[in-house]
N, C-alpha and C positions, 0 to 999 in steps of 0.2 A: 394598785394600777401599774401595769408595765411602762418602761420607759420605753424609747424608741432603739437604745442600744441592745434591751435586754428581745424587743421582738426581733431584731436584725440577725443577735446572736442565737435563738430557738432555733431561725430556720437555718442559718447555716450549719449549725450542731446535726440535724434532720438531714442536709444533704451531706453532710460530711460523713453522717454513720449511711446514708444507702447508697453513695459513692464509694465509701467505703477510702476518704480519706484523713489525714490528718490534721486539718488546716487548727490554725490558730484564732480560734474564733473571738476571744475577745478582745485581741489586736485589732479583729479585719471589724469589726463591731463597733469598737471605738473609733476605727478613724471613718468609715462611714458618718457615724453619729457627730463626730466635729464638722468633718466635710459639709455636713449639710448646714447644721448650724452656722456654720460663716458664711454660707450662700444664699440665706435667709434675708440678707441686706439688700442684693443683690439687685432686685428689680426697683427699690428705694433709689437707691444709689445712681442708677443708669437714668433713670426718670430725672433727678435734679441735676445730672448732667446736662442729660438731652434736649430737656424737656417734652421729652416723646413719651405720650401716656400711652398710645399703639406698641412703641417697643417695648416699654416696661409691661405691659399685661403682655406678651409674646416671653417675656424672661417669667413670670411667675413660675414656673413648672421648674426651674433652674435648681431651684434645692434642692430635690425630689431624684438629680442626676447621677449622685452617689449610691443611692438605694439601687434604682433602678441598674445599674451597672452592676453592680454587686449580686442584686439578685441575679439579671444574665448571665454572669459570670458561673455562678453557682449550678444555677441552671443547665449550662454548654458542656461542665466539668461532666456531670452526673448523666447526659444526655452521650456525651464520649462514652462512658463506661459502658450503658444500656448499647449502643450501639456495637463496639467494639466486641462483649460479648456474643452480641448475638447473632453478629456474621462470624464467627469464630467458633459457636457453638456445633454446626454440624460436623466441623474437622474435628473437632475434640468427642463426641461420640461417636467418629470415625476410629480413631484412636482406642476410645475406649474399646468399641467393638474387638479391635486386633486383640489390646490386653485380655479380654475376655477369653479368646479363643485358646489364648496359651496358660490360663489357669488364672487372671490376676485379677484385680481387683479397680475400683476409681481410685484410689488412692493410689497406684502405680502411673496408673493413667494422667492423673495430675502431678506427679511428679518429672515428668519427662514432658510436660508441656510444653514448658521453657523452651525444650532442646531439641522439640519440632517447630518451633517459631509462633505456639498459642500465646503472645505475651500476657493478653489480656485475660485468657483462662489462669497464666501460671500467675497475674496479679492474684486472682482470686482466691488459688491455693494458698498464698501469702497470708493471703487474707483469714482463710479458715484455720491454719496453723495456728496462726495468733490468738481467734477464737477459741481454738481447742486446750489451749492453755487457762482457761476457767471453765470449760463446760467439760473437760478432764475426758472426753467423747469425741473422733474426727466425725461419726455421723452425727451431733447434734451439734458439732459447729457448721457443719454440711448445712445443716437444716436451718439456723441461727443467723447463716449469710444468707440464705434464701429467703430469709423470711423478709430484710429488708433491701433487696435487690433489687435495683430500678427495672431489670427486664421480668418479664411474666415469663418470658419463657425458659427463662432459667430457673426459676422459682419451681415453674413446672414439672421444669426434668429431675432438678436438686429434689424436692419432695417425692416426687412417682419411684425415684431410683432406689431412695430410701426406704421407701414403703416397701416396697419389692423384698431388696437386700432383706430390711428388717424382717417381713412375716415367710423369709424361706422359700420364694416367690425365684420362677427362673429372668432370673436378671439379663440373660441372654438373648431372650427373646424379646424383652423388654427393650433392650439396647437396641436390638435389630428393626423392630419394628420404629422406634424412635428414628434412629439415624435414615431409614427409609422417606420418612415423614419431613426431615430435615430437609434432607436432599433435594427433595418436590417441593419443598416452598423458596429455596434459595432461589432455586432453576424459575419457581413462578416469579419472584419477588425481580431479578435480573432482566426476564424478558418483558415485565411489564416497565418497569423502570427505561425500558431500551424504546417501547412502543410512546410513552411519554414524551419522553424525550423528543423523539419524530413528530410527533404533534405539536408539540410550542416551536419548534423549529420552522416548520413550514408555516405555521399560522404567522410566524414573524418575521422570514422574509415574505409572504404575500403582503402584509400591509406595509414592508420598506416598499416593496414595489409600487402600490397604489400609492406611496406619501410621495417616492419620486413624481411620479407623474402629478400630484397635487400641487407638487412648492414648484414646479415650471410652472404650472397654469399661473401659479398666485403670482410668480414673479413676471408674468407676459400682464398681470393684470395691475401692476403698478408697486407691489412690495419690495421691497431692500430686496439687491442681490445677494445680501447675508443670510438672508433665509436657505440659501441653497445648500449651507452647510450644516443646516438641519437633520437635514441626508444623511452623513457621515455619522455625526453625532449619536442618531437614532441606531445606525449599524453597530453602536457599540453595546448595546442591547445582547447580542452575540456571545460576544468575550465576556460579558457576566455571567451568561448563561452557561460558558464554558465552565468558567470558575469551581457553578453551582455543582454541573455536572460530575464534575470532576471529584468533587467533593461527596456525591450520593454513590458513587462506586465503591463500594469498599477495597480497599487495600489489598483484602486477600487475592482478589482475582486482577488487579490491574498488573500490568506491565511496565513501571517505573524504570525507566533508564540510568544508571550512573553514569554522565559524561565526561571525557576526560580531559584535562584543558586544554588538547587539540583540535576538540567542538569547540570550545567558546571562545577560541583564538578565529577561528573561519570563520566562525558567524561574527567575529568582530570583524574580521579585515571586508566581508560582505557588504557589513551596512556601512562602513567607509566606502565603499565602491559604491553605493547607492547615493550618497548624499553627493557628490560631485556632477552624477549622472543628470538627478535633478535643476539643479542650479544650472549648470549648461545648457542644457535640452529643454528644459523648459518643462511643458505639458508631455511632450512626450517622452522623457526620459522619465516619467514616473512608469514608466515600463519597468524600470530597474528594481523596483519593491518588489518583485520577485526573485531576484538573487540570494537578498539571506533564506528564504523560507525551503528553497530547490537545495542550495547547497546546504542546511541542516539537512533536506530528508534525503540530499546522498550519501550521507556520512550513518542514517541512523539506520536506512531500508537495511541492509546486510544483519545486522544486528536483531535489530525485531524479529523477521525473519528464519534467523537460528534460535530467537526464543520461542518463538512460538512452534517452528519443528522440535523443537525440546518436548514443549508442553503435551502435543498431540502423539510424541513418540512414548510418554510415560509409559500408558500401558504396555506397549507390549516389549518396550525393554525389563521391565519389572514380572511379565509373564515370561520371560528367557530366563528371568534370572530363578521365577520358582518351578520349573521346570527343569533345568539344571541343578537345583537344589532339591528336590526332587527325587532324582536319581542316586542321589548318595552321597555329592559331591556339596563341599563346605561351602558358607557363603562366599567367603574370601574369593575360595576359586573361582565360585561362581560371577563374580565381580570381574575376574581378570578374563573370562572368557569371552563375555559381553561384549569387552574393551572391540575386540576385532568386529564387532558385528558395526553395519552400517547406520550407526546412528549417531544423532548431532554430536559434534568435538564436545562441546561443554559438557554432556552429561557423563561423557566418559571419563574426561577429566574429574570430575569430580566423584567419582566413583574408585579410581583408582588412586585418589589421594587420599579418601576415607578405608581404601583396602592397606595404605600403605603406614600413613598415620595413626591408624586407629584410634583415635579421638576427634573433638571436636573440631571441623573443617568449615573457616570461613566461606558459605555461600553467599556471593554476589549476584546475587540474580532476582526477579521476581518472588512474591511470596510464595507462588505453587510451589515452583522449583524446588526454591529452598525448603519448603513445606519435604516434597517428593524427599531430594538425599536427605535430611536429617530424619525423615521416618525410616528410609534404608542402613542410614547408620544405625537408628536402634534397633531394627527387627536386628543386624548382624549380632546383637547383643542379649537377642531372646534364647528358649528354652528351646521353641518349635517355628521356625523360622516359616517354614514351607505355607502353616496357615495363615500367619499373619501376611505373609508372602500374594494369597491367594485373595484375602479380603483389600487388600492396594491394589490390587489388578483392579477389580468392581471397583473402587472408588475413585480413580484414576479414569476408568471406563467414563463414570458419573461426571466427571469434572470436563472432559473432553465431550461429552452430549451436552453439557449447559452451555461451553464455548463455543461450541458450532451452532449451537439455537443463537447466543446473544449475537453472532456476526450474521448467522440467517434473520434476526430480525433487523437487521442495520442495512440491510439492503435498500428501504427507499432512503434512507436517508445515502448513501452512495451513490444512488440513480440522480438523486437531487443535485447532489455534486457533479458529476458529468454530468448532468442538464443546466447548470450556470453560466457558461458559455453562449449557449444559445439565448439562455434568460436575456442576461442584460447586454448582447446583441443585439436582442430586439427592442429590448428599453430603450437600448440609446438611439437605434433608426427613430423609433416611434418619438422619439424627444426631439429628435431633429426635424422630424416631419410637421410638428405641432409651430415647433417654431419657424419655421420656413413657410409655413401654409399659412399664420398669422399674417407672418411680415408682409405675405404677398398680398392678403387680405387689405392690410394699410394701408398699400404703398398703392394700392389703386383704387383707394375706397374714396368716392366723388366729395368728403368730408372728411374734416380734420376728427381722428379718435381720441379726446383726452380722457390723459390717464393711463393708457397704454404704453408699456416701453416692450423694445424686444432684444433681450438678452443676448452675446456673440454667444456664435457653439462652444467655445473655447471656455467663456465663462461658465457655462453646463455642466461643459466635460473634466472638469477637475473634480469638482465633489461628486460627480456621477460617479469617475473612476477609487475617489479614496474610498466614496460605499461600496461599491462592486467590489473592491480590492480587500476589505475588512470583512462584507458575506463572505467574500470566495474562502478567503483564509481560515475564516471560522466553523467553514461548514466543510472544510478540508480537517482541522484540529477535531471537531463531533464527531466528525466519520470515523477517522483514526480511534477517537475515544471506544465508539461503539464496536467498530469491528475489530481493530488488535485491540483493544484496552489498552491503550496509554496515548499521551498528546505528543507523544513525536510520529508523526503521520510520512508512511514511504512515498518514495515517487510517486509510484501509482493516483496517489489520493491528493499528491501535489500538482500536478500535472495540469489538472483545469484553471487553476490560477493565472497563468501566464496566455494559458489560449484563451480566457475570460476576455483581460485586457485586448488581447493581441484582436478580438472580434468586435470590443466596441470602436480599437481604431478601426477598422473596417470598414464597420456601420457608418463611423463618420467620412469614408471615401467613398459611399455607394452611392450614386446618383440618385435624388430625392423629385419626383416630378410634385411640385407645390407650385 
């Protein structure tokens, strides 16, 4: 019969070979297996403290805590690799394709992963290198990784490509058709993930809306006015959602900003400007919760902006350059010709420090980006530039249709942002009117109403405004995610925040007939 260290240890052994890592599994084995065993007491223990038999049955599951961690753990590790592959895989039979074209091999093709920015593919090549060292074969350690690799779709390609290769099969059209197929599920995979997205979003500010209006009624009907900050609390529903989201985009296509600490110097001396504002002003100086969020997106719009003319200018910088290479002239040249033409500073920049260095050139930028010059630094390094030259133009094309699709589908969620303004404008008149039409109801009702109190507006309009202020922001940070791909969100998308607020003070100066 197995002990419980020796089942702990099989499975992590299991995820360790289809992760494809090294862990120390009879270490992490045994200290689970004590772990739990000392928390074995545990619900005893609490119990003749307490003497609370309700919380000692709530602690029984407490043993069981180290397992369970362990196994998630195991589980996140291995779900990282599957995942990281498999948004990484269509760039990497992009890749391949090029190599193909100039006579090479996958085995060229994963070697130069690394040095287009496929980490997680050039993990793998690590990985089969190692493998090949007792299968004395790179195709049957090829096949050896794949057999226990948590993605199926790598499994798929690793096996198909092999078949190919092995029975003399055109591998080329294989790739071709493959990286095709890739491409069309990213592209579907991004815009459903985007349409998602828009759906729990408006499904959850519609019900903050209907809960506002629920906790006034409950609080006109005699509940704690703590209930109001129910409101807020609920609006933070949002910023988890962000979190999530943030997290379901892959890396390859986002837009990651490096700040430099003349951002988080302004965004500090902002929210010191803010908390003074507050304290003085009272209710209305929470106006000021819009200062850090305005002055981060003036500091970042400029920036975005040059990334993403970067992104959309790929191709047809990369079709000047095989065009120009083309005609006769080296890539070198053709690198320094470019420099003149009108496109974003960054790309040239770093074009002319790869023509000048020839070597490996820190890019700072996004993964496309980076993705783009270190493919341009290697084609300079191929046999036949001109066609690898020609198959970056297509993929490049590809990459710039899927980013115009994922921002064409981010459009309601944008609409929804400029429409927040008017939203909880009208939340707050209609909040006001319930309670003014109440109070008047009271105050001349021929009988005493017990049980009934009537809230000041002011008491309302605090938590009204921190949930309006946490929607606006979060569904400013979404938009931003969906349309540029990353959470620092330009003016533009900031902009309804401040005329949010600035409309429900409004509502509370419009004359209410109740």
């Amino acid at each position: 019969m197995r002990t419980l260290r020796q089942v702990i240890k099989n499975y992590l052994d299991r995820m360790a070979l289809v992760g494809g890592y090294s862990w120390n599994t009879n270490e992490l084995s045994s200290i689970a297996e004590k772990t739990t065993y000392l928390l074995i007491p545990t619900p005893f223990i609490i119990y003749m403290v307490t003497k609370s038999l309700f919380l000692s049955l709530i602690l029984i599951p407490i043993p069981a805590l180290p397992i369970v961690l362990m196994l998630i753990w195991a589980t996140y590790s291995v779900d990282a690799v599957k995942d990281g592959v498999e948004w990484e895989l269509p760039f990497f039979v992009v890749l391949l394709d090029i190599i193909h074209d100039i006579g090479g091999n996958i085995t060229h093709a994963f070697e130069i992963s690394n040095k287009v920015g496929l980490k997680w593919i050039g993990r793998e090549w690590s990985l089969i290198k190692v493998f090949s060292l007792t299968t004395n074969s790179v195709t049957n350690a090829m096949q050896l990784r794949a057999r226990f690799h948590p993605s199926i779709e790598f499994q798929r390609f690793i096996n198909g490509y092999v078949s190919v290769w092995g029975y003399s099969g055109d591998v080329n059209t294989y790739v071709r058709s493959v990286e095709n197929t890739y491409l069309s599920i990213l592209s579907n995979k991004l815009s459903a993930l985007s349409k998602q997205i828009i759906d729990v979003v408006i499904a959850i500010v519609s019900s903050l809306i209907v809960l506002i209006l629920f906790v006034i009624i409950a609080t006109i009907l005699g509940m704690n006015y703590a209930i109001l900050y129910i409101m807020p609390a609920m609006a933070l529903l949002l910023p988890a959602l962000i979190v999530r989201v943030h997290q379901s985009i892959p890396y390859i296509i986002r837009m990651d900003l490096n700040h430099d600490k003349s951002t988080y110097i302004v965004l500090g001396i902002s929210v010191i400007i803010t908390v003074p504002f507050i304290i003085y002003f009272g209710i209305r100086g929470a106006v000021s919760l819009v200062i850090p969020p305005l002055f981060f997106s003036i500091l970042v719009t400029r920036r975005i902006n040059d990334i993403k003319s970067s992104i959309m200018a790929l191709p047809d910088l990369t079709r000047d350059i095989s065009e120009i290479v083309k005609a006769g002239v080296s890539i070198g040249a053709a690198f320094e010709r470019v420099v003149d033409n009108p496109y974003p500073r960054s790309l040239t920049t770093y074009l002319q420090r790869i023509n000048q260095l020839n070597d490996n050139v820190d890019v700072h930028e996004p993964w496309i980006i980076k993705f783009a010059i270190s493919a341009l630094r290697e084609v300079a390094n191929l046999g036949s530039p001109s066609r690898a030259l020609d198959r970056l133009v297509e993929v490049f094309l590809d990459l710039k249709t899927i980013i115009t699709n994922i921002n064409y589908n981010a459009k309601p969620l944008q609409l929804l942002n400029f429409s927040l303004p008017f939203i909880f404008g009208g939340v707050t008149y209609i909040s006001r009117f319930v309670v003014l039409t109440i109070s008047s109801i009271i105050r001349n009702a021929p009988y005493t109403l017990i049980g009934l109190s009537i809230p000041s507006v002011n008491t309302i309009l605090m938590p009204l405004l921190l949930t309006a202020y946490i929607i606006s922001l979060s569904i400013a940070l979404l938009t931003s995610l969906l349309s540029n791909l990353t959470l620092s969100p330009t003016i533009k998308l900031t902009i309804p925040i401040p005329i949010t607020l600035i409309f429900m003070f409004m509502a509370m100066e419009i004359p209410v007939l109740a």
